[in-house]
C-alpha positions as CSV (number, residue, x, y, z in Angstrom):
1,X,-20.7,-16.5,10.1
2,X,-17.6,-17.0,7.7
3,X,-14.3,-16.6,9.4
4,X,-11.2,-14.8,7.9
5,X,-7.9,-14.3,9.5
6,X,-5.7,-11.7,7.7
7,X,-1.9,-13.1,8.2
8,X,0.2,-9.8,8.1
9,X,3.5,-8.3,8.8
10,X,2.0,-5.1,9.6
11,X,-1.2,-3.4,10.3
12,X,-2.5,0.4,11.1
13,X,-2.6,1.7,13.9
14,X,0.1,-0.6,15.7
15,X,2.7,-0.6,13.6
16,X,3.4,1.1,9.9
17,X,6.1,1.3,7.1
18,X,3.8,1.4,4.1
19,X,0.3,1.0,2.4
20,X,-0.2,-2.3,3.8
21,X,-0.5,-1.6,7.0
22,X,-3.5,0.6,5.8
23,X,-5.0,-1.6,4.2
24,X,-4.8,-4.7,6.6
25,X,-5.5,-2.2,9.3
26,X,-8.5,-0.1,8.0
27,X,-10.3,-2.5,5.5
28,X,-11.8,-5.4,8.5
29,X,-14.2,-2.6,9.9
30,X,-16.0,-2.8,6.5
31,X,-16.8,-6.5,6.0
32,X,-21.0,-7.0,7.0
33,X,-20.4,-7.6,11.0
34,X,-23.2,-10.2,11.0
35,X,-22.2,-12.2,8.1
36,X,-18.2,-11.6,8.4
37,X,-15.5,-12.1,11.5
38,X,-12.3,-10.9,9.9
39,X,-9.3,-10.7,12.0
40,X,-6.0,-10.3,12.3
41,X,-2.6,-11.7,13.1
42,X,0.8,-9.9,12.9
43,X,4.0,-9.9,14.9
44,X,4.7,-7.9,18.2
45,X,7.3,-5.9,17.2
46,X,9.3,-4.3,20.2
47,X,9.7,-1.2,18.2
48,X,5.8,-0.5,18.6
49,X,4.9,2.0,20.5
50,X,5.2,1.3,24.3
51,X,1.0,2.7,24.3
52,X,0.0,0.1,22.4
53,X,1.9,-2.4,23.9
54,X,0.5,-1.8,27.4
55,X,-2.7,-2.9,26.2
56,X,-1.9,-6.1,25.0
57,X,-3.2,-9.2,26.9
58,X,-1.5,-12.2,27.7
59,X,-3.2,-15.8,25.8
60,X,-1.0,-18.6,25.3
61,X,2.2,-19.8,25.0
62,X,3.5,-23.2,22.8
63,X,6.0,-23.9,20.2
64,X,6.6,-24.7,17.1
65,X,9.3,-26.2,14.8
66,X,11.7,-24.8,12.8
67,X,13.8,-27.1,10.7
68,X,15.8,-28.3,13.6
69,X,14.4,-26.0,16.3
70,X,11.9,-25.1,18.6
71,X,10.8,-21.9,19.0
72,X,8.7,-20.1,21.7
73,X,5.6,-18.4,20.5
74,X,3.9,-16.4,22.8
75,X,0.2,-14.9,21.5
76,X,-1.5,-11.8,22.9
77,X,-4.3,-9.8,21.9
78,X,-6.4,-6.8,21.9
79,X,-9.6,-5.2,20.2
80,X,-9.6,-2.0,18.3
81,X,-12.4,-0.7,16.2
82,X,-13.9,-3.7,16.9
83,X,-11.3,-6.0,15.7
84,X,-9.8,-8.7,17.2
85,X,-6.2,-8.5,16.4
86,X,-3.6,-11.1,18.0
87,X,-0.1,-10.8,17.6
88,X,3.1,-13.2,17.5
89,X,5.6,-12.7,20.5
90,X,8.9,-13.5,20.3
91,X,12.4,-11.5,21.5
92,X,14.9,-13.1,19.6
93,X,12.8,-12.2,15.8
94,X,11.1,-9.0,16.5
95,X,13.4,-7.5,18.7
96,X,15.2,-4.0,17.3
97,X,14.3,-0.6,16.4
98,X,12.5,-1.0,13.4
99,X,9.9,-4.1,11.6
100,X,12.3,-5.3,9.0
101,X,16.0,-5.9,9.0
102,X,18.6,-7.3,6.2
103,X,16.8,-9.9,3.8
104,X,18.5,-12.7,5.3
105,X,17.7,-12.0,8.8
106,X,13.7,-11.0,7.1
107,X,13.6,-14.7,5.5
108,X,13.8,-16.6,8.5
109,X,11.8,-14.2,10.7
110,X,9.2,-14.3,8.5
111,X,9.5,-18.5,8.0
112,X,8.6,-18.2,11.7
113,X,5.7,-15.8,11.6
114,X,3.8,-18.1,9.3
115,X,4.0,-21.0,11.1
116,X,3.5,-19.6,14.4
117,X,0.3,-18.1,12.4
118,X,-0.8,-21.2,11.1
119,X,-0.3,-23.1,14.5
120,X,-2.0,-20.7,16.9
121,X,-5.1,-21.3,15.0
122,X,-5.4,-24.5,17.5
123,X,-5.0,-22.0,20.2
124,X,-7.1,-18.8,19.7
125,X,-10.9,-20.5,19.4
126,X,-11.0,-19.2,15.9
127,X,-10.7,-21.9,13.1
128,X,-10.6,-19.3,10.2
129,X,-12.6,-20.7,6.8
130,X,-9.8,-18.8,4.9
131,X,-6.3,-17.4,5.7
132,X,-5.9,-14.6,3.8
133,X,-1.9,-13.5,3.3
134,X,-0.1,-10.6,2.4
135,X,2.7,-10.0,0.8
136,X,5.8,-12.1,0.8
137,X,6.5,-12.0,4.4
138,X,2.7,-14.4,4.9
139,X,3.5,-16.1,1.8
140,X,4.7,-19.4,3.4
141,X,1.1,-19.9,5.0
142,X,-0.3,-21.9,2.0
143,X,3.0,-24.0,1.6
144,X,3.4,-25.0,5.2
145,X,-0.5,-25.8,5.3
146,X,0.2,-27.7,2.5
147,X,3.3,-29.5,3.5
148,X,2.6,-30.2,7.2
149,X,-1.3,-30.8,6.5
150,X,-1.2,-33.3,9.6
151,X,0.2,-30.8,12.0
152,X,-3.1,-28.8,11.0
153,X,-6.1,-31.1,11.2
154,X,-8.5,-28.5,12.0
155,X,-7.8,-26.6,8.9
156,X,-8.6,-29.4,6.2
157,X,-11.3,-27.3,5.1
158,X,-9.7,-23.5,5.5
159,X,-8.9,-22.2,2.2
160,X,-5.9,-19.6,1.2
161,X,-5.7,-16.1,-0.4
162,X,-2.5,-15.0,-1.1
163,X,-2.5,-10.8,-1.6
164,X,0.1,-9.2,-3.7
165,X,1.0,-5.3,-2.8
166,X,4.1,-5.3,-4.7
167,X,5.4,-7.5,-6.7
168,X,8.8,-6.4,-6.7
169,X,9.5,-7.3,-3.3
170,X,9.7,-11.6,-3.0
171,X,11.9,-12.9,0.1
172,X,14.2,-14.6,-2.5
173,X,16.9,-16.2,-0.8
174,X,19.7,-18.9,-1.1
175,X,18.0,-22.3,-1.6
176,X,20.3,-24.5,0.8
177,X,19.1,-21.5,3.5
178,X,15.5,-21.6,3.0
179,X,15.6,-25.3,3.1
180,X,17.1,-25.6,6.1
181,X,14.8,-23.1,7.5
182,X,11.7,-24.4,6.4
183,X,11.9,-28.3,7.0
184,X,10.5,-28.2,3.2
185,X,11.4,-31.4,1.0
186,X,13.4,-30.6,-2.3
187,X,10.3,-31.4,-3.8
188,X,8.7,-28.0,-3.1
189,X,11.9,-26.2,-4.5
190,X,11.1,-26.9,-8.7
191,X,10.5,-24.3,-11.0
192,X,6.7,-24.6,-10.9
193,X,7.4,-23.7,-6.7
194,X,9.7,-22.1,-4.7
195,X,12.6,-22.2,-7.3
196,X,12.9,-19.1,-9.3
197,X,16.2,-18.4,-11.0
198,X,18.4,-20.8,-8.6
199,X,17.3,-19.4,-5.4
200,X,14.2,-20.0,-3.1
201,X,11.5,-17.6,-3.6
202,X,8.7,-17.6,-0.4
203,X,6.1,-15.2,-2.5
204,X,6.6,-17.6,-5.4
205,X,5.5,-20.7,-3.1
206,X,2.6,-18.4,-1.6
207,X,1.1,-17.8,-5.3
208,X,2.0,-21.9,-6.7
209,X,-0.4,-23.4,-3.4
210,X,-2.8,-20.8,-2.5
211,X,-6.5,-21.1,-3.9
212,X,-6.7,-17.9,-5.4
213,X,-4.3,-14.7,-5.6
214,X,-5.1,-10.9,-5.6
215,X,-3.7,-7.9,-6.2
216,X,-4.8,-4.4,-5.7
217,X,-6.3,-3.5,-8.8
218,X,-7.4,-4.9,-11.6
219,X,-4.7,-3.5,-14.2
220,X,-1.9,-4.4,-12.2
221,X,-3.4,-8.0,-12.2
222,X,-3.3,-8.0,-15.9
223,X,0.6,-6.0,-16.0
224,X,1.6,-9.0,-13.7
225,X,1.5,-11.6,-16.6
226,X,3.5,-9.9,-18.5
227,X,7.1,-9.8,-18.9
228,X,7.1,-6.2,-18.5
229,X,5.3,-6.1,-15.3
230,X,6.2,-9.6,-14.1
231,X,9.3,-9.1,-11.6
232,X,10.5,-12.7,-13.4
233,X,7.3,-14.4,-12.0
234,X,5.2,-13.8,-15.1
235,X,5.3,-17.2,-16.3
236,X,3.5,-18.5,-13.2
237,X,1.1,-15.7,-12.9
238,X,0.3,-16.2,-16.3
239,X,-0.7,-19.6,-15.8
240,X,-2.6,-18.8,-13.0
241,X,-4.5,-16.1,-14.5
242,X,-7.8,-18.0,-14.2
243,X,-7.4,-17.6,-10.0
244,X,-6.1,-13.9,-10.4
245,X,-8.0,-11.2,-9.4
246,X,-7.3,-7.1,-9.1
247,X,-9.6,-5.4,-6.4
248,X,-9.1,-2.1,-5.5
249,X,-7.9,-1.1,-2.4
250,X,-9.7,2.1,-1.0
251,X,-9.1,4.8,1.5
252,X,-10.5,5.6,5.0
253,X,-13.6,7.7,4.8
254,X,-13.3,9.1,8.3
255,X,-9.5,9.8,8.3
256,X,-9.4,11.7,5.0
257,X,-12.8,13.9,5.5
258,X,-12.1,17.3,4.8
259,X,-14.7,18.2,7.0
260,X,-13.8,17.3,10.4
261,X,-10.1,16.0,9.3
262,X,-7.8,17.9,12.7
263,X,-4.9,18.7,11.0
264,X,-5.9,21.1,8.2
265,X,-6.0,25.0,8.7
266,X,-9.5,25.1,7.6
267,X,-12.0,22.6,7.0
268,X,-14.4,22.3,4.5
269,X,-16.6,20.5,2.8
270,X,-18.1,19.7,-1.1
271,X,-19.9,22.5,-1.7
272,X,-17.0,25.1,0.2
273,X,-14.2,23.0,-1.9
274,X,-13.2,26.2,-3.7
275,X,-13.0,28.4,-0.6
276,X,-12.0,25.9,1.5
277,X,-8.7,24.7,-0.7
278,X,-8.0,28.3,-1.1
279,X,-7.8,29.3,2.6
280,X,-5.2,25.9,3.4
281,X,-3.2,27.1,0.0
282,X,-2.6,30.4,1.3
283,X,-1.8,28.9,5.3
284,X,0.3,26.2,3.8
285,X,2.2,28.6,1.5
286,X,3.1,30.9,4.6
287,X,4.1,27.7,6.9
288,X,6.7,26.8,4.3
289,X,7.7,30.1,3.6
290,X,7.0,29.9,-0.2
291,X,5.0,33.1,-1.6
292,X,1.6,33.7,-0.8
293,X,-0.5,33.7,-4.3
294,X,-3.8,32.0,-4.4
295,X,-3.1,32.7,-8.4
296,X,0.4,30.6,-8.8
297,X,-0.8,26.6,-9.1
298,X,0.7,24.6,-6.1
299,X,1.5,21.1,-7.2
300,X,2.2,18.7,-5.0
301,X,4.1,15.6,-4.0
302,X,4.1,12.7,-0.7
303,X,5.3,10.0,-1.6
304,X,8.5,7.9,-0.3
305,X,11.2,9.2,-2.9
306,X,12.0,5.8,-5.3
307,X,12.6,4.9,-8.9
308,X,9.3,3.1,-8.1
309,X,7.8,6.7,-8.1
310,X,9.2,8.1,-11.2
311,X,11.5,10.3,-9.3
312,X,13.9,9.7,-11.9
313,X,11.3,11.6,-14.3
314,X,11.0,14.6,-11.9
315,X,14.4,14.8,-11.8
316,X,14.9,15.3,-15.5
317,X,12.2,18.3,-15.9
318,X,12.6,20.1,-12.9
319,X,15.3,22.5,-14.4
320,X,12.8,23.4,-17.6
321,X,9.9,23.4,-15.3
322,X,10.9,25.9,-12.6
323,X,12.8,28.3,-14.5
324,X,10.2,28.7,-17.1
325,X,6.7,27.7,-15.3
326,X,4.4,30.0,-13.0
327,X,4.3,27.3,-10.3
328,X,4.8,26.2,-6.9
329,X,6.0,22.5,-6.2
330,X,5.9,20.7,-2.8
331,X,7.3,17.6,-1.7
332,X,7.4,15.8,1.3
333,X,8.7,12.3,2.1
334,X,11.9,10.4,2.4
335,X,13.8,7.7,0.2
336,X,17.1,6.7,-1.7
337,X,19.4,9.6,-1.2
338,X,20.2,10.6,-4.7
339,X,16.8,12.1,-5.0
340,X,16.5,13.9,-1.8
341,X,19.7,15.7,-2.5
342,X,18.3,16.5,-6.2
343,X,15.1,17.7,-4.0
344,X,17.0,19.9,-2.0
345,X,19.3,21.0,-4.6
346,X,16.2,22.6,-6.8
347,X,14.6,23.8,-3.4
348,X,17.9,26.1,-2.6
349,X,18.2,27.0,-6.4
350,X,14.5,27.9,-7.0
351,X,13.2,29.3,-3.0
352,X,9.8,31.1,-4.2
353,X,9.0,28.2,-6.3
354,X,9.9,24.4,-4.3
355,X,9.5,23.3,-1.0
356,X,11.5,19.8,-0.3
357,X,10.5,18.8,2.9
358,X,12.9,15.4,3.4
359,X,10.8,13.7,6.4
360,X,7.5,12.4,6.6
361,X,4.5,14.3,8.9
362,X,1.0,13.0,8.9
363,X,-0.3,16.3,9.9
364,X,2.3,18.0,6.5
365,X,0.8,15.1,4.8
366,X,-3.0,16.4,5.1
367,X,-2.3,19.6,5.3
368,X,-0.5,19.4,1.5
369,X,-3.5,17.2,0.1
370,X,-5.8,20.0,1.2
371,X,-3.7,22.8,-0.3
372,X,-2.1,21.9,-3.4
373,X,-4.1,22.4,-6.6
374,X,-2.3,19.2,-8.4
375,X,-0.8,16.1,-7.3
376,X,1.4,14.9,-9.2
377,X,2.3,10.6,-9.5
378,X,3.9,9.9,-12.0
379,X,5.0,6.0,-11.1
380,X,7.1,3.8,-13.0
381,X,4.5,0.9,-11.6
382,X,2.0,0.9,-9.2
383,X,-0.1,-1.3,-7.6
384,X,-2.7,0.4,-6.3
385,X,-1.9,3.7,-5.4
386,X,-3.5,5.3,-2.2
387,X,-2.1,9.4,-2.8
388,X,-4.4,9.7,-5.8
389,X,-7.2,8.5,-4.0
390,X,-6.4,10.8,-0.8
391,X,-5.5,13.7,-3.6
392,X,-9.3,13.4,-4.6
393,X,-10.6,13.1,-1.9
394,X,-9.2,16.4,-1.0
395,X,-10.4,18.2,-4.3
396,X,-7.0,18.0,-5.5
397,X,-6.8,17.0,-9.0
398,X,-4.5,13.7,-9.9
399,X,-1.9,13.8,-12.2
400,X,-0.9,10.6,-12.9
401,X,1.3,7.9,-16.0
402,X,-1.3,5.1,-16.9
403,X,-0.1,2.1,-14.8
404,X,-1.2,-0.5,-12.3
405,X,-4.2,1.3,-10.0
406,X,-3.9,4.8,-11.5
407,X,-5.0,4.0,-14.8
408,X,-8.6,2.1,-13.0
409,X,-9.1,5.3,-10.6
410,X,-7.6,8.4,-12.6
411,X,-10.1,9.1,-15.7
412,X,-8.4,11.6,-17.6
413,X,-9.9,15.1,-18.6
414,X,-11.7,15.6,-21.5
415,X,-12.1,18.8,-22.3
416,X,-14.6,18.4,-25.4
417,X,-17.0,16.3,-22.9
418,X,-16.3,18.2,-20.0
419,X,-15.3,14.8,-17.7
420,X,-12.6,13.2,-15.8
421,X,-11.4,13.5,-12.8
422,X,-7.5,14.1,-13.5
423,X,-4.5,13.9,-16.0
424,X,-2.4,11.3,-16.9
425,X,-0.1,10.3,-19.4
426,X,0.9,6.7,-20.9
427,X,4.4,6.3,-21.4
428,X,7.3,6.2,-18.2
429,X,8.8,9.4,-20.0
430,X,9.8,12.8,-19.3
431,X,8.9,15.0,-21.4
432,X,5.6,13.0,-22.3
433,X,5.1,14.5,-18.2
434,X,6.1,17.7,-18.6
435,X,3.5,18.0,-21.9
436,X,0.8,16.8,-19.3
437,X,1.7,19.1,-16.3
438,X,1.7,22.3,-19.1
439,X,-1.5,20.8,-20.0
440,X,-3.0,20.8,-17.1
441,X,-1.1,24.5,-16.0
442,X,-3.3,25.7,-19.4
443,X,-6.8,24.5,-18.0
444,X,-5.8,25.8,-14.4
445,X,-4.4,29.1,-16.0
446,X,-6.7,29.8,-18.6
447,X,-10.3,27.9,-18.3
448,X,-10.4,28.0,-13.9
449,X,-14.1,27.1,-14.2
450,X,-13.3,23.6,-16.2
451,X,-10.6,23.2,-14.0
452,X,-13.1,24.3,-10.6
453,X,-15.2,21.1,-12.0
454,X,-13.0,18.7,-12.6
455,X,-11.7,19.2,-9.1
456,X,-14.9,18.5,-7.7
457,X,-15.8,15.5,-10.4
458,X,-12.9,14.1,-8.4
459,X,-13.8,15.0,-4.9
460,X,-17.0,13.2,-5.2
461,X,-15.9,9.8,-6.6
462,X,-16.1,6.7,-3.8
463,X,-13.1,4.9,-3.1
464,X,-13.7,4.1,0.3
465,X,-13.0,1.2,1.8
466,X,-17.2,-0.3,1.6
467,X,-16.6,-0.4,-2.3
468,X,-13.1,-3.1,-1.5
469,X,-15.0,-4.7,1.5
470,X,-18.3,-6.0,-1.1
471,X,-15.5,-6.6,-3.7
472,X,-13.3,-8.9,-1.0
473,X,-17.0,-10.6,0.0
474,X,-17.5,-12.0,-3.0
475,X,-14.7,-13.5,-3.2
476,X,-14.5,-15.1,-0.3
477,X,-18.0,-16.4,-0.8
478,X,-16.4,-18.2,-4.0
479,X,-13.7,-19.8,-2.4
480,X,-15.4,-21.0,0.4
481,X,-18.3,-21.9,-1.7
């Protein structure tokens, strides 16, 4: 039985800000039970919610060192789905009404978290045969197992994996800091380390001493050794490249089934995809009082509203496109205010043809992936991507600009073959977008049955969570050897 403890700063369903939580969350109930015992570690937050809390039991207390302190580290536990999770107790870092907090305040938190991690290994009966880290906020697990390889004697044979979701976000901080912090020697703070442009950079160390890195597709793996894609860290991922791999994250077969999925107005399945998507168009229309045509296409948005996301795009066309387009556009989620005042702005200017819904409602969430004819993603990066999987999923056709994780899961339409599964586009521009979307508005206006198709081409591609989990197996099977 090969052990695997995924060291995380969040996880689904205890406590959520973004697609890692879904991923560290969902994908452990795939691995092969009898040949895998993946777990999980993470922080008890006191903003999680008081249910979840309750259910918690009590382990072990110790401490560990920090620079020049001690600090308590309390470990509880419970089992969901099968999965042993444990968590990371301590008032003075976790405390406050939401998971992360200014940088500075993050950097230290965090500084803790991996090596209370990395200690209550000697506590939990679970020596893991490879810590697998996440992000920047577990990125110090392969350093400090590195640097304090005494402290840990019963992990001289545990190997590291160091996951990138987003390369954009480091825990770069001043150097004197993160020093002091860590109890690091100067000697970990070169270039080739945790130096990166005269300041400490903990994702930096996580990628120089684990054994291998991964990010979340394979384009994005490639786009990360570039200049253009590298977030400054190029150079090292570059040379690294030989221990870089992209596997693609996938999506939760039970939560997005259109068949039994709770929130929807109607369910439905493959073979009712057309009557099905109608139905929830026409409910969905009505609940956001937009008009109710089955004939006008309803594109749709949910996403969080960033540069990130090619907001900055949307912005541009939506004038051209609503004043001159047969269509319905629907957004829903939250972000940097600029864009949801331009959201609302176009919602009050153009009321039978935009609904900008500024908040974010799992139930809104499915119910829009279920309606909406299009969905429209058109990122300035992405890692992965999760929507255009969902969209699918739904029978809602992707489309997407050819980056990171929509470029490996959005095959574009070809309308001489009669394949694909969506639209997308290559360059981060706006007008390059607004070609595509009247693209696909001609195929959905004027050839429905190619359109019908390619809807359900893309409802019956499998990006669930199995395909990661055999991907993630392999791997682990090569580092551990």
């Amino acid at each position: 039985m090969k052990k695997v403890l995924f060291v995380t700063s969040e996880a689904v369903p205890f406590i959520k800000t973004g697609g890692l939580a879904d991923v560290t969350g969902s994908l452990p109930k795939y691995f092969h039970e009898n040949e895998y015992d993946v777990r999980v570690i993470l922080p008890k937050y006191a903003c999680m919610d008081e249910a979840w809390k309750q259910r918690l039991r009590f382990l072990t207390h110790f401490y560990v060192s920090l620079g020049w302190r001690n600090q308590y580290v309390g470990i509880l536990s419970c089992e969901e789905n099968g999965i042993h999770y444990y968590f990371v107790d301590n008032e003075y870092y976790f405390a406050g009404p939401k998971p992360y907090n200014q940088l500075h305040e993050d950097v230290e938190k965090f500084a803790y978290f991996c090596k209370a991690a990395l200690a209550a290994t000697s506590h939990i009966d679970f020596v893991p045969d490879i810590l697998h880290c996440h992000d920047w906020q577990a990125s110090l697990v392969p350093v400090f197992l590195q640097a304090f390889a005494q402290d840990y004697p019963h992990l001289s044979h545990t190997k590291t994996i160091m996951t990138i979701h987003n390369l954009r976000f480091q825990g770069r901080w001043n150097m004197d800091s993160v020093k002091n912090l860590t109890g690091l020697a100067d000697s970990y703070f070169t270039p080739d380390k945790l130096e990166s442009y005269g300041e400490a950079n903990m994702l930096k160390g996580g990628i120089a001493y684990a054994d291998v890195v991964t990010t979340v597709s394979p384009t994005y793996a490639k786009e990360i050794t570039t200049p253009e894609g590298g977030e400054g860290l190029n150079g090292l991922l570059y040379a690294r490249r030989n221990d870089l791999f992209g596997i693609i994250n996938g999506i939760d077969s039970d939560e997005y089934d259109t068949a039994k999925d709770p929130y929807l107005f109607e369910r439905f399945d493959q073979a009712g995809v057309l009557a099905g998507k109608a139905k929830n168009k026409e409910c969905l229309q009505k609940e956001l009082n937009l008009p109710q045509d089955k004939d006008t296409i309803l594109v749709a948005m949910v996403t969080r509203l960033t540069d990130q996301k090619g907001m900055d795009l949307v912005a541009y066309i939506m004038d051209e496109l609503l004043s001159k387009a047969k269509i319905q556009i629907v957004v829903l989620g939250t972000g940097e205010e600029q864009y949801e005042n331009m959201l609302r702005y176009f919602a009050d200017k153009y009321p039978k043809k935009m609904s900008a819904n500024i908040y974010y409602s799992e139930q809104i969430a499915h119910r829009i992936y279920a309606a909406a004819d299009a969905f429209l993603m058109p990122s300035q990066f992405e890692p992965c991507g999760l929507s255009q999987l969902i969209s699918m999923r739904f029978g809602t056709v992707p489309i997407v600009r050819e980056t990171g994780g929509l470029k490996d899961t959005v095959i574009a339409y070809n309308e001489y073959e009669q394949t694909g599964t969506g639209f997308s586009f290559a360059n981060f521009n706006a007008h390059e977008m607004l070609h595509t979307l009247y693209y696909a508005m001609h195929v959905y206006y004027d050839e429905r049955h190619n359109w019908n198709e390619l809807a359900k081409r893309a409802m019956e591609q499998d990006y669930s969570w199995d395909r990661s989990a055999r991907a993630y197996e392999s791997l682990y099977d090569k580092v551990i050897g």
